[in-house]
Kinemage of the C-alpha trace (Angstrom):
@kinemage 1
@onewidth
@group {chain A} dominant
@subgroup {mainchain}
@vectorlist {calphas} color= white
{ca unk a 1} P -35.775 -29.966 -7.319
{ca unk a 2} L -32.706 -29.568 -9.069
{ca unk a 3} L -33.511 -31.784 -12.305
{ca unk a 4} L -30.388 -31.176 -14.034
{ca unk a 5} L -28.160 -32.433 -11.598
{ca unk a 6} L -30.447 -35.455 -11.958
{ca unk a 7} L -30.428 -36.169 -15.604
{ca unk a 8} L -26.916 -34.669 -16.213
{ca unk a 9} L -25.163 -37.973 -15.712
{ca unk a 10} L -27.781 -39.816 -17.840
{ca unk a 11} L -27.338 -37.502 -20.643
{ca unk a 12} L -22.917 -38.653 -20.441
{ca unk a 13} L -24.081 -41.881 -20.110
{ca unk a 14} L -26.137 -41.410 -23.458
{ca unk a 15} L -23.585 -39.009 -24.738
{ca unk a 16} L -21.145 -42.057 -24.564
{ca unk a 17} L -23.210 -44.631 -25.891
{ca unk a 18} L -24.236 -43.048 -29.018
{ca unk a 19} L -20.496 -42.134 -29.631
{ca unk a 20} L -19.345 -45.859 -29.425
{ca unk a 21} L -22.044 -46.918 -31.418
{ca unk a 22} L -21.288 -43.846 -34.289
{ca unk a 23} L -17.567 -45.161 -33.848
{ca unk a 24} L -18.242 -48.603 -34.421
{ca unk a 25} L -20.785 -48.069 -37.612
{ca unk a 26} L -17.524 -45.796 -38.771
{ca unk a 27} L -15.244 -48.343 -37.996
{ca unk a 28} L -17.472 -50.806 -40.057
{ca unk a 29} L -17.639 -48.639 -42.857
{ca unk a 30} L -13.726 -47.888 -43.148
{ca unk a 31} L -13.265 -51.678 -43.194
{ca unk a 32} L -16.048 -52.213 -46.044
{ca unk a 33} L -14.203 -48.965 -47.727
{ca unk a 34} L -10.980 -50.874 -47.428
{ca unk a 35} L -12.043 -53.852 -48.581
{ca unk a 36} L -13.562 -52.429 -51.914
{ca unk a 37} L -10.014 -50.646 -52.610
{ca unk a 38} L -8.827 -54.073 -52.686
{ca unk a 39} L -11.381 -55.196 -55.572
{ca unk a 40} L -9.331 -52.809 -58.089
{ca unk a 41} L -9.714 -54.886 -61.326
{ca unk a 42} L -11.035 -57.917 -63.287
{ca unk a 43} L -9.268 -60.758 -65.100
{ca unk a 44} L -8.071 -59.100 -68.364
{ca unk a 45} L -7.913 -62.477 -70.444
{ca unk a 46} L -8.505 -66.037 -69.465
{ca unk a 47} L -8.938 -69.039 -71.674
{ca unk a 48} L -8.648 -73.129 -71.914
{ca unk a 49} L -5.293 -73.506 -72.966
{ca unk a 50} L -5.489 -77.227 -72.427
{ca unk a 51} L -8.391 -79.652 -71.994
{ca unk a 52} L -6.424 -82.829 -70.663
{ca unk a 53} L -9.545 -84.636 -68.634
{ca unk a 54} L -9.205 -86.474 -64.979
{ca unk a 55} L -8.748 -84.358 -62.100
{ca unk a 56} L -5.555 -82.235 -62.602
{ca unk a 57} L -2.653 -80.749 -59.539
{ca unk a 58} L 0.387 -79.855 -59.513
{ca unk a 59} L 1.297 -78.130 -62.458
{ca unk a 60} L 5.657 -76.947 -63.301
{ca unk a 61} L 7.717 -75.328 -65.912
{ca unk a 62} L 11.174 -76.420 -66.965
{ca unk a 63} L 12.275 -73.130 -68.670
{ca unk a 64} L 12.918 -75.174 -71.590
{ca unk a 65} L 9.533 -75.032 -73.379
{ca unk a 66} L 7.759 -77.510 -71.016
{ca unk a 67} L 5.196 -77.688 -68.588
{ca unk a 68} L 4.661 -80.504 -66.353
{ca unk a 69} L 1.121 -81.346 -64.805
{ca unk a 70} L -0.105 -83.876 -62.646
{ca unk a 71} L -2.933 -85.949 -63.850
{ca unk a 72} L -5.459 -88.297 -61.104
{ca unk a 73} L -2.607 -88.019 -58.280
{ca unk a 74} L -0.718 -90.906 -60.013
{ca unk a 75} L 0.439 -89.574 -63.645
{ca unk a 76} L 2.972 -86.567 -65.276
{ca unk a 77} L 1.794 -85.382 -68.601
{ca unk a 78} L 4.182 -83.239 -70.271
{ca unk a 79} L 2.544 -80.066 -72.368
{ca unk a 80} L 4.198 -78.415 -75.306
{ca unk a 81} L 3.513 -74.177 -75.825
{ca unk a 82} L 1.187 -74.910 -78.403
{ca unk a 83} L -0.848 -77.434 -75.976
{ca unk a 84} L 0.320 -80.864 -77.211
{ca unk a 85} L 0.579 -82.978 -74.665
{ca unk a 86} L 2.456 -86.291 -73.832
{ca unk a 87} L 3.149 -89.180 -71.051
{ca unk a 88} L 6.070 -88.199 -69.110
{ca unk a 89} L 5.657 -90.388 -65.862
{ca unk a 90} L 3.759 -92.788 -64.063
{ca unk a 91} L 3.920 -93.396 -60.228
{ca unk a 92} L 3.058 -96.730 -59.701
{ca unk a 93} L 2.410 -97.128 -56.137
{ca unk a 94} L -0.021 -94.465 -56.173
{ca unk a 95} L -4.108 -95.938 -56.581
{ca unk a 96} L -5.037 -92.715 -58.214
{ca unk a 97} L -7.931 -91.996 -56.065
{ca unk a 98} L -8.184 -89.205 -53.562
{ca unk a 99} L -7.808 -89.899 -49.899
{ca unk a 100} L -8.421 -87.213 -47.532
{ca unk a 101} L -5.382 -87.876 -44.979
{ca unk a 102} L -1.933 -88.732 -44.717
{ca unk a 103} L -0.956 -92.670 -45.863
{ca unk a 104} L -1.755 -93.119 -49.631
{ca unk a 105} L 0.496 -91.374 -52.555
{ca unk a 106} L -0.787 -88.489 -54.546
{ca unk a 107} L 0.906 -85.867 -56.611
{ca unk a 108} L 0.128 -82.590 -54.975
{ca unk a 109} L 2.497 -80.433 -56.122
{ca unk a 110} L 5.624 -80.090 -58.157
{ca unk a 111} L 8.637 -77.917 -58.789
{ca unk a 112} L 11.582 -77.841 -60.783
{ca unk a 113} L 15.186 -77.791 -59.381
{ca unk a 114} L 18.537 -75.888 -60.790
{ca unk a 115} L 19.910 -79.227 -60.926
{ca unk a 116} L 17.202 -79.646 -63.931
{ca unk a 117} L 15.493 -83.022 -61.796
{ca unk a 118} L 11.391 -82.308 -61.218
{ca unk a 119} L 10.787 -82.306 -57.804
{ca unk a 120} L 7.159 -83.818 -56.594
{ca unk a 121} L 5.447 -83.781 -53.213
{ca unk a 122} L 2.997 -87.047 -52.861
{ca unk a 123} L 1.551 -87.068 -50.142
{ca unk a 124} L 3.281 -90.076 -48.506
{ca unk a 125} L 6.773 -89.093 -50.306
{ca unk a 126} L 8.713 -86.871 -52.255
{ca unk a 127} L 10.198 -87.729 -55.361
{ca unk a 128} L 13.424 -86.747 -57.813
{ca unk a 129} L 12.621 -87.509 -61.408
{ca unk a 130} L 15.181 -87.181 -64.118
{ca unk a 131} L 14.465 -85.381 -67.932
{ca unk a 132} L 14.419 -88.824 -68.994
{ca unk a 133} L 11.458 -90.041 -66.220
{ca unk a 134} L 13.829 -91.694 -63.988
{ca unk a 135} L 11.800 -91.859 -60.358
{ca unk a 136} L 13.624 -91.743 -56.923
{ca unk a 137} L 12.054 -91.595 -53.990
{ca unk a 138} L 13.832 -89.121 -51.648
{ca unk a 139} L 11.718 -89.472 -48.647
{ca unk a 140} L 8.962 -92.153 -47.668
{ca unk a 141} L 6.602 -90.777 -44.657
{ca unk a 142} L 3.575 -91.066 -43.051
{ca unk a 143} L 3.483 -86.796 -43.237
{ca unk a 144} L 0.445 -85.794 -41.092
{ca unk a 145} L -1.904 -82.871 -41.765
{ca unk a 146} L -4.215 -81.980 -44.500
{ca unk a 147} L -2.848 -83.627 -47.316
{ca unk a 148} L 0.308 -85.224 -46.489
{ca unk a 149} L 3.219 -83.678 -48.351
{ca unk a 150} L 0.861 -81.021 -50.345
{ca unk a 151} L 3.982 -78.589 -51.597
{ca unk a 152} L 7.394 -78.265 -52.269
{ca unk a 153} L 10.133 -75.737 -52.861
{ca unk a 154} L 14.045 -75.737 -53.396
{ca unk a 155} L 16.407 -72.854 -52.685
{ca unk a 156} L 19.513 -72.037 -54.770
{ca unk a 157} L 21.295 -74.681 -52.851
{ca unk a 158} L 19.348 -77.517 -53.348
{ca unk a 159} L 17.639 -77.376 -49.976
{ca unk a 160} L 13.980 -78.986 -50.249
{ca unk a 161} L 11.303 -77.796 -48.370
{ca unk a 162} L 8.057 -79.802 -47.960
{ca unk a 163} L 4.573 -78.119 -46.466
{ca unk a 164} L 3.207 -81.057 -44.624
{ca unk a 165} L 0.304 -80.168 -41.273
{ca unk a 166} L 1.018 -76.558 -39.827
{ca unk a 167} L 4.785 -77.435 -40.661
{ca unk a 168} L 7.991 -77.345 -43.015
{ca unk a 169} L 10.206 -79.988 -43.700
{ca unk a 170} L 13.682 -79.127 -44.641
{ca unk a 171} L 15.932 -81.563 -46.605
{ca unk a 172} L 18.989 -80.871 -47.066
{ca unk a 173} L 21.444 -82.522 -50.116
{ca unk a 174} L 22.835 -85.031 -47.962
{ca unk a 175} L 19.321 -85.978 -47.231
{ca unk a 176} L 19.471 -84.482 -43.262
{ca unk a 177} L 16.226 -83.430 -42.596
{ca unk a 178} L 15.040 -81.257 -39.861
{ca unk a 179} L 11.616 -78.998 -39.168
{ca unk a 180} L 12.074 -75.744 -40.656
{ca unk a 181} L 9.297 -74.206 -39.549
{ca unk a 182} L 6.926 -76.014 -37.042
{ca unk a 183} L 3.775 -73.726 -36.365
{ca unk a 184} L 3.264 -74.740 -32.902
{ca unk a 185} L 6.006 -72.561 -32.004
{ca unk a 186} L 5.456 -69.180 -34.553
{ca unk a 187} L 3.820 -65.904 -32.387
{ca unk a 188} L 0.847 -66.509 -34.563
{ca unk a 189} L -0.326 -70.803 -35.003
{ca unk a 190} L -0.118 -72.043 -38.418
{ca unk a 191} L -3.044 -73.627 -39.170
{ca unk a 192} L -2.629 -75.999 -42.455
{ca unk a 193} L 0.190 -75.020 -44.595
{ca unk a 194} L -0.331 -76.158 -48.325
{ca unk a 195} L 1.614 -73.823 -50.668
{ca unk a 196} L 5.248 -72.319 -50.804
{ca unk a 197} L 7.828 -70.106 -53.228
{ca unk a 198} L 10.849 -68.372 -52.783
{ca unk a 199} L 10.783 -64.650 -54.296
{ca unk a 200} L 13.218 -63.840 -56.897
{ca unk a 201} L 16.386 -63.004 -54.591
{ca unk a 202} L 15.690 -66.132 -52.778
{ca unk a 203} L 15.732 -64.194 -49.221
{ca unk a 204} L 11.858 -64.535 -48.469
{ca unk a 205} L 10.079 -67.968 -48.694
{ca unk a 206} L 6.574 -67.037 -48.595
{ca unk a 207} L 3.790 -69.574 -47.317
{ca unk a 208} L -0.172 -69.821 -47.854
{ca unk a 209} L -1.700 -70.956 -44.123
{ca unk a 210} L -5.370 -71.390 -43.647
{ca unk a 211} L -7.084 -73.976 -46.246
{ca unk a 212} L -9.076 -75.273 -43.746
{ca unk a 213} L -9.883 -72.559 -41.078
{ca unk a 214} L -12.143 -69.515 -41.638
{ca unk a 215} L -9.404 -66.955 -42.706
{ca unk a 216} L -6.438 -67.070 -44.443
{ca unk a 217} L -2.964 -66.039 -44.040
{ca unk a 218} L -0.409 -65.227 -46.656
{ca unk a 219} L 2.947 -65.272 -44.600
{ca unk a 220} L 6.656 -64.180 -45.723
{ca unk a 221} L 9.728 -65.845 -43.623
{ca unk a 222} L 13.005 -64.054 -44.249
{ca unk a 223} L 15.757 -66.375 -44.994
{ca unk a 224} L 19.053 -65.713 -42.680
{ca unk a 225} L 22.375 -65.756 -44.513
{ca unk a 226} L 23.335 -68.993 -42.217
{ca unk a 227} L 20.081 -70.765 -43.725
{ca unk a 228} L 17.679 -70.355 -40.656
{ca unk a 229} L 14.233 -68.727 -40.809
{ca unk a 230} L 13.503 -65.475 -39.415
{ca unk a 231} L 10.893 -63.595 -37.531
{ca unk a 232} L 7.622 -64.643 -39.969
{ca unk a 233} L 5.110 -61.896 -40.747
{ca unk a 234} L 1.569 -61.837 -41.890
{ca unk a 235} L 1.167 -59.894 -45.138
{ca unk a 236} L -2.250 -60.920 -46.168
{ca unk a 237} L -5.005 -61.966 -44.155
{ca unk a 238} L -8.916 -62.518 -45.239
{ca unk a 239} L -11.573 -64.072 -43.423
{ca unk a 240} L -13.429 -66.122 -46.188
{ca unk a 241} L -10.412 -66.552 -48.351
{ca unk a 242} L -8.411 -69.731 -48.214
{ca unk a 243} L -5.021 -69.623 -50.104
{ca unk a 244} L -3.784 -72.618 -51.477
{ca unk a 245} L -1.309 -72.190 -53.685
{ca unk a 246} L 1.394 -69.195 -54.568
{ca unk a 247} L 3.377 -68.162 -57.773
{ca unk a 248} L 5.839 -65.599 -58.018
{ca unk a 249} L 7.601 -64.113 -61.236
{ca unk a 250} L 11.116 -62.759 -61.780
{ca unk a 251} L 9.805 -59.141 -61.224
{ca unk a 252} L 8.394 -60.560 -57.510
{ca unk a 253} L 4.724 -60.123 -58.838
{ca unk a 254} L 3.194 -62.579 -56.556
{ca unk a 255} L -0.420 -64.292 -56.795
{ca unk a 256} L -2.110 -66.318 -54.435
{ca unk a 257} L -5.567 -68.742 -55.605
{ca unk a 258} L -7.613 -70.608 -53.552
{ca unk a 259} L -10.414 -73.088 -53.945
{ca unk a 260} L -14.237 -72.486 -54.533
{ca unk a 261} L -13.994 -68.890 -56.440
{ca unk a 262} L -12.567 -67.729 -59.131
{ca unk a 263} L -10.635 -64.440 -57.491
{ca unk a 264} L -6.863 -64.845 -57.485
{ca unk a 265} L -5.047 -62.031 -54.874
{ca unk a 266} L -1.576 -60.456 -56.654
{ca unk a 267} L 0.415 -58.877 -54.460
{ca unk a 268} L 3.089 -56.362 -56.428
{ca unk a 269} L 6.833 -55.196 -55.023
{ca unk a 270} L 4.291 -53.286 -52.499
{ca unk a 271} L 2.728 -56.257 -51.343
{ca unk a 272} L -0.487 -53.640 -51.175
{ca unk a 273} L -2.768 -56.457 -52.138
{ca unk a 274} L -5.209 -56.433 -55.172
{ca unk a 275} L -8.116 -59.248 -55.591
{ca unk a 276} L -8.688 -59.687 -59.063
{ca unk a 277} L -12.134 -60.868 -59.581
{ca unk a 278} L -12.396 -63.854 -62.088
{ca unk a 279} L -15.982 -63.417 -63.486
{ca unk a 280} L -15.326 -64.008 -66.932
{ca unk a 281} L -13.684 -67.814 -65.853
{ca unk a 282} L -17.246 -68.398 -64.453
{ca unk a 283} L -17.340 -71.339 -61.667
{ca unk a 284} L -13.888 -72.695 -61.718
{ca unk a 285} L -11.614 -74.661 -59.366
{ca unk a 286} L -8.420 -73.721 -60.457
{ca unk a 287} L -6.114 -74.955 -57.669
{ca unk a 288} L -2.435 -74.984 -58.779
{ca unk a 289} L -0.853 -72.295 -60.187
{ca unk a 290} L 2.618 -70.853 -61.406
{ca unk a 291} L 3.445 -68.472 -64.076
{ca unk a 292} L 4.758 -69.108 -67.193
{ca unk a 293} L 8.548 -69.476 -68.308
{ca unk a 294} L 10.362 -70.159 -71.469
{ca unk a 295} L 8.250 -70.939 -74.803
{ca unk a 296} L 4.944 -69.617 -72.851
{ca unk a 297} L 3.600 -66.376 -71.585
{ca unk a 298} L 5.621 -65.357 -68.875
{ca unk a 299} L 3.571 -62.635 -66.762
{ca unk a 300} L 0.362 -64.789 -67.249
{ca unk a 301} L -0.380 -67.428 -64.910
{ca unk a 302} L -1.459 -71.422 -66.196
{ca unk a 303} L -4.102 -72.876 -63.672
{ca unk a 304} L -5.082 -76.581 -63.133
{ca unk a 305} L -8.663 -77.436 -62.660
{ca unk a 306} L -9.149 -80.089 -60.148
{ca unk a 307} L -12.876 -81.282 -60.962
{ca unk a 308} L -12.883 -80.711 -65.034
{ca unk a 309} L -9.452 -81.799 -65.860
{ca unk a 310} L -8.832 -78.460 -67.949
{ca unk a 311} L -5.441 -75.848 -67.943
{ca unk a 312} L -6.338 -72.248 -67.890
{ca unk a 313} L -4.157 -69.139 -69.082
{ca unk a 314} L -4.637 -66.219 -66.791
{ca unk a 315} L -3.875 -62.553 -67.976
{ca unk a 316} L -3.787 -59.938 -65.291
């Protein structure tokens, strides 16, 4: 009996089956590798620059020594550099409570236009207040999705664009409005859209996607010269982090933060991404973000804490 023509093919067939398992327990061990090269340093500095108390989103700079916060989804404190803070608005119609779902008011987020007006997404509106705490609603809607209106951004035109579901809004000066982006319809579904910010040349609005699926997606949509979106692209994508919320300085250093963890992801001119672990914050729910301008630190970001009502200063 010729026994090796026997166990010849169950030798390949064990040949092959070790190999894919080797290549797979490689495989697994390049993507662990790559994931450590991603965990390249720790928060350099980080301390309470502001303890203001009540739960605490949306957070703006005026580039004229002021930031702007939003205090129990209802109220706009203004904050000095040295931490002094001051009433600057009240919303009325909001209840101050959090809902989870479109249909009340709540200040979400906030951002500040050329035309020197604060911009405010609320949930069920967005608002235009003056320096002088003039409030006009814009926009009144029952927006859908996680939050309602949850962000906001303006181009160099005036253009206003409002995260709302797995979509973006786009409101135009004359108060047109049309979907900008609708997520149904990208090559890869938007999940929940929540934060949004031009880069500094104004030709890539990028967008944090995910906050309530399993892994999230940073994504960057080029800006046509006629004002239309282009082909959108993933640049950053972890299972078990959820961006929320996205800053970017003048020199296009961009960071990303999430809830429950302290890491914050910066992404340089590269975009190679580096997680900066936050151990020395401890446990803490900084939500909003945006880096500092005029009269504060400017390549440092200023966090809101949602729970503990507190501002953080963040040097990378």
């Amino acid at each position: 009996m010729n026994t090796e023509k026997i166990f010849k093919p169950f030798r390949l067939i064990s040949y092959k089956f070790f190999t894919i398992i080797i290549v797979i327990i490689c495989s697994q061990g390049l993507e662990a590798q790559e994931e450590k090269k991603h965990y390249l340093k720790q928060v350099k500095n980080a301390f309470l620059f502001a303890n203001i108390g009540g739960s605490l989103h949306g957070i703006a700079f005026d580039n004229q020594n002021s930031m702007y916060v939003g205090k129990n989804g209802k109220e706009i404190l203004k904050v000095s550099p040295e931490g002094k803070i001051s009433p600057f608005v009240v919303i009325k119609e909001a209840s101050g409570h959090y809902i989870d779902g479109p249909g009340d008011t709540f200040i979400y987020d906030m951002e500040f236009g050329k035309d020197r007006h604060l911009y405010v997404a609320a949930e069920d509106r967005i608002l235009k207040i003056s320096q002088t705490g003039q409030i006009e609603i814009l926009l009144k809607e029952n927006f859908k999705g996680t939050w309602g209106a949850c962000g906001i951004e303006l181009d160099t035109k005036g253009n206003i664009y409002v995260a709302f579901d797995n979509k973006i809004l786009k409101i135009l000066p004359t108060g047109q409005k049309s979907i900008f982006i609708d997520g149904n319809n990208t090559d890869f579904k938007l999940e929940a859209v929540v934060g949004l910010e031009f880069d500094a040349t104004y030709k890539y609005l990028y967008v944090c996607d995910g906050i309530r699926g399993k892994t999230g997606k940073l994504i960057r949509i080029p800006i046509r010269a006629n004002g239309s979106s282009g082909e959108a692209k993933i640049i950053f994508k972890k299972k078990g982090y959820r961006p929320e919320y996205v800053s970017i300085d003048d020199k296009n250093n961009l960071v990303i933060k999430g809830p429950e963890n302290s890491n914050f992801v910066l992404l340089k001119s590269s975009l190679t991404p580096i997680i900066i672990e936050g151990k020395n914050l401890g446990y803490v729910e900084i939500e909003t973000i945006a880096f500092g301008k005029k009269g504060f630190k400017e390549n440092a970001i200023y966090g809101t804490e949602w729970f503990n009502g507190k501002i953080y200063r963040i040097d990378f």
